[in-house]
Each structure stands twice: as structure tokens, then as C-alpha cells.
C-alpha positions as CSV (number, residue, x, y, z in Angstrom):
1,X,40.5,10.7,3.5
2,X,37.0,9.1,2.6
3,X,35.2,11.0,-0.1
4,X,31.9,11.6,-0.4
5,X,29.0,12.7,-2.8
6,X,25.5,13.3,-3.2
7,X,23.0,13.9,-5.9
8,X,21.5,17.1,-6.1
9,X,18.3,18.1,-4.0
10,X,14.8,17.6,-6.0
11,X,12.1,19.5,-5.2
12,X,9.0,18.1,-5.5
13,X,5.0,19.7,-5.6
14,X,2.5,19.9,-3.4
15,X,3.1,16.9,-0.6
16,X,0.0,15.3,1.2
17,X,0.3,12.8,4.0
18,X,-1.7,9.4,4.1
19,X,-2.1,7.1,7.2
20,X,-3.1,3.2,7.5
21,X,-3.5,0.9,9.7
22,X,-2.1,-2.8,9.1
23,X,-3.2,-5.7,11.0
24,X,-0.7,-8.5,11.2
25,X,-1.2,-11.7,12.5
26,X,1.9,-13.4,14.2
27,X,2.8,-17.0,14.2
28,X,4.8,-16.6,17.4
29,X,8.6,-15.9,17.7
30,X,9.8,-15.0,14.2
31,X,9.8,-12.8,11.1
32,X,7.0,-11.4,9.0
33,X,7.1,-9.7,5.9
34,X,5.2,-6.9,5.8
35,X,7.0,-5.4,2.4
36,X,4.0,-6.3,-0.3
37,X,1.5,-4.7,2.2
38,X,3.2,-1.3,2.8
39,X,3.9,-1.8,-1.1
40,X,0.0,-2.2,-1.6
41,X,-0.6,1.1,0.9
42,X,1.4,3.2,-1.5
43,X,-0.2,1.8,-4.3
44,X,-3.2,2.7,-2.9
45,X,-3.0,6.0,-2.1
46,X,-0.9,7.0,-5.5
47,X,1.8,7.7,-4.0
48,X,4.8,9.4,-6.0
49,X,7.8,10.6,-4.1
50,X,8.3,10.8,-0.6
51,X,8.6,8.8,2.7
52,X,7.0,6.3,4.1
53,X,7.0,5.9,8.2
54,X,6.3,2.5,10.1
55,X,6.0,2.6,13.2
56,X,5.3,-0.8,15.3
57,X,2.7,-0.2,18.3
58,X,4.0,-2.5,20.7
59,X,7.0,-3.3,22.9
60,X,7.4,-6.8,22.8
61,X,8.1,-7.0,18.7
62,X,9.6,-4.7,16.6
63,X,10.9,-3.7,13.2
64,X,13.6,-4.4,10.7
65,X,14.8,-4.1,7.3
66,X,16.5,-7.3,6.4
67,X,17.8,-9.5,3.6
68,X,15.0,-11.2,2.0
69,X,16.6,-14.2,-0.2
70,X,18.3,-16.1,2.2
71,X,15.6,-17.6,5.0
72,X,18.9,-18.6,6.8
73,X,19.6,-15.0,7.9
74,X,16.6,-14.7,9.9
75,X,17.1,-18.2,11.2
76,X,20.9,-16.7,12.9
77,X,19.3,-13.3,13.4
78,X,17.0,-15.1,15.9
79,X,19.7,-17.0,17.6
80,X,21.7,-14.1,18.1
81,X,18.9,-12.5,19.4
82,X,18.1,-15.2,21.8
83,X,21.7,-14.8,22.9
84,X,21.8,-11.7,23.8
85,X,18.4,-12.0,25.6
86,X,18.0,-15.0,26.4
87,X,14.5,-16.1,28.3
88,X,16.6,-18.3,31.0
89,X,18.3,-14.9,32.4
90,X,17.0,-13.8,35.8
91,X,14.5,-10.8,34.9
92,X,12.9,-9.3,37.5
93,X,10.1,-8.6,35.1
94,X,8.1,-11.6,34.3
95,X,4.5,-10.7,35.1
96,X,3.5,-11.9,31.3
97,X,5.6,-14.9,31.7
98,X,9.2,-15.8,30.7
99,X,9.4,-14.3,27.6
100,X,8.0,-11.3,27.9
101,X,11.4,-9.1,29.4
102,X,14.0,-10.7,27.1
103,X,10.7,-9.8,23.7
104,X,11.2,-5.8,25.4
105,X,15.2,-6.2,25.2
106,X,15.1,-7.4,21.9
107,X,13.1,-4.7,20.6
108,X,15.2,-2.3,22.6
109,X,18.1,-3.3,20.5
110,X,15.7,-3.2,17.0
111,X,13.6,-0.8,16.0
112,X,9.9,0.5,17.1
113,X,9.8,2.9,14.2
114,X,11.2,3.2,10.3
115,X,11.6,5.1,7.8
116,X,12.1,4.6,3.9
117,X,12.4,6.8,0.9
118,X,9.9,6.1,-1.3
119,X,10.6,6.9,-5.2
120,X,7.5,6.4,-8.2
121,X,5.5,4.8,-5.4
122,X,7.5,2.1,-4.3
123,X,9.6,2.0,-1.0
124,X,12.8,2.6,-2.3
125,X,14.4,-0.4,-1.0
126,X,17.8,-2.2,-2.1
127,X,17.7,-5.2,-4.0
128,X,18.1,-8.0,-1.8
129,X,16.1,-6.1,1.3
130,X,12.4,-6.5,3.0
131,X,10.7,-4.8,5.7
132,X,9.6,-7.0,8.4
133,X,7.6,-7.1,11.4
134,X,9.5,-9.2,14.5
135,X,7.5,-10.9,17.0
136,X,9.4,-11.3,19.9
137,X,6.8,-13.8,21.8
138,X,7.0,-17.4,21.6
139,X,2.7,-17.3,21.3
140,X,0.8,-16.0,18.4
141,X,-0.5,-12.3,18.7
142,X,-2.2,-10.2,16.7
143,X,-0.2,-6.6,15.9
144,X,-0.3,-3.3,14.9
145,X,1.3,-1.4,12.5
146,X,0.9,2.5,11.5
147,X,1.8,3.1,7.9
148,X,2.1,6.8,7.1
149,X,3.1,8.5,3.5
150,X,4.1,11.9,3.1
151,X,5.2,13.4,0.1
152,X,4.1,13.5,-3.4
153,X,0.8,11.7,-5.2
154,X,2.2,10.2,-8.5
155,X,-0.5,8.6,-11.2
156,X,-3.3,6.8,-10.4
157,X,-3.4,3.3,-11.4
């Protein structure tokens, strides 16, 4: 039988919420890190304990936490994307043009919307993970992405 455990529940002061707005200027199909500017927000604002929320405003790219040392795991993360929808696959949808269906299936099967513990002000990530914005498009675009903090101000810097 698997075992489990858990540390016990903190209980933290008075909790305020922050909200941002990040800009992010795609390339075109591919991954963006957006880690050192939701990194920045929390510096910003203070922040101390808590959770951060990000939550992508579009349908045709997305979110994901991924490994950040090895470029080669985006690289197969985009091919097996491009398998599973590929842009060659009879859509009825394809008002935007051909890779606008298989951009909403792949962020179908990702995510519009994260969220990450945040401990002394910094997204409490592991060590080999970054937060990143996909763009699903093959053209550049410019995207939004809501950052929101709630939880605990630490010290100022």
C-alpha cells in the first residue's frame, strides 16, 4: 500500500491579492519563458507566502510548466504536439487559416490557467522547471497574460 505524508498546515497573517498584466510578444509557434517576469511581479509587489495564478487570455496558446535546461524538450514537446494536431487534418474550422483549429486543440490539451505556490516571494518551483507561455500560431502575436498573487506580503526590498 503507497504511503503518504504531509507537512503540517501554516497559517499565515493578513493575505492581500495583487493583479498584473504581462504583455508578451511571440515569435510565432514555440515556447516563451515567462518565469523571470512573474518572478519580477512578486518581487514587486513584496510578496511573502502564497499563490500565484496565471491565467493565459487566449485560445490559440496556452500554458505550461516545463523543464528549463534542456532546449531539446521543447523541441519534442512541439513535435508531439504537432502530431496530435496536426495542421494537415481536415478541420472544419479554418476561418483564421490552417493553423488556427489544431493552435485551439493544442491548448485544449495544455493549460489556459496555473497555479503555483509561492514561498518567501518566489514561485515555488522545482529545480529544473519554468513557466512558459505557448504560442500555438505559426505568425508572431502579441499576448496576454494575467498574473494574480494572493497571500501574504513578505519584506520589502
Amino acid at each position: 500500500m503507497a504511503r503518504t505524508s504531509r507537512t503540517p498546515a501554516r497559517l499565515s497573517g493578513a493575505v492581500r491579492h495583487a493583479e498584473a498584466t504581462l504583455q508578451v510578444e511571440t515569435p510565432g509557434e514555440g515556447f516563451t519563458d515567462i518565469t523571470r517576469e512573474a518572478t519580477a511581479f512578486l518581487t514587486e509587489i513584496a510578496a511573502g507566502d502564497g499563490v500565484l495564478t496565471v491565467f493565459c487570455r487566449h485560445t490559440s496558446a496556452s500554458l505550461t510548466i516545463q523543464e528549463n535546461a534542456d532546449p531539446d524538450v521543447q523541441t519534442d514537446l512541439l513535435t508531439a504536439l504537432r502530431t496530435l494536431a496536426p495542421r494537415t487534418f481536415r478541420w472544419v474550422h479554418d476561418t483564421e487559416g490552417p493553423d488556427d483549429m489544431p493552435a485551439h486543440v493544442r491548448t485544449m490539451l495544455s493549460d489556459a490557467s496555473l497555479s503555483i505556490p509561492v514561498r518567501g516571494g518566489r514561485p515555488w518551483l522545482g529545480t529544473w522547471q519554468g513557466l512558459y507561455l505557448v504560442e500555438h500560431r505559426d505568425r508572431p502575436h502579441r499576448r496576454e497574460v494575467v498574473l494574480t498573487f494572493t497571500g501574504t506580503l513578505g519584506q520589502f526590498p
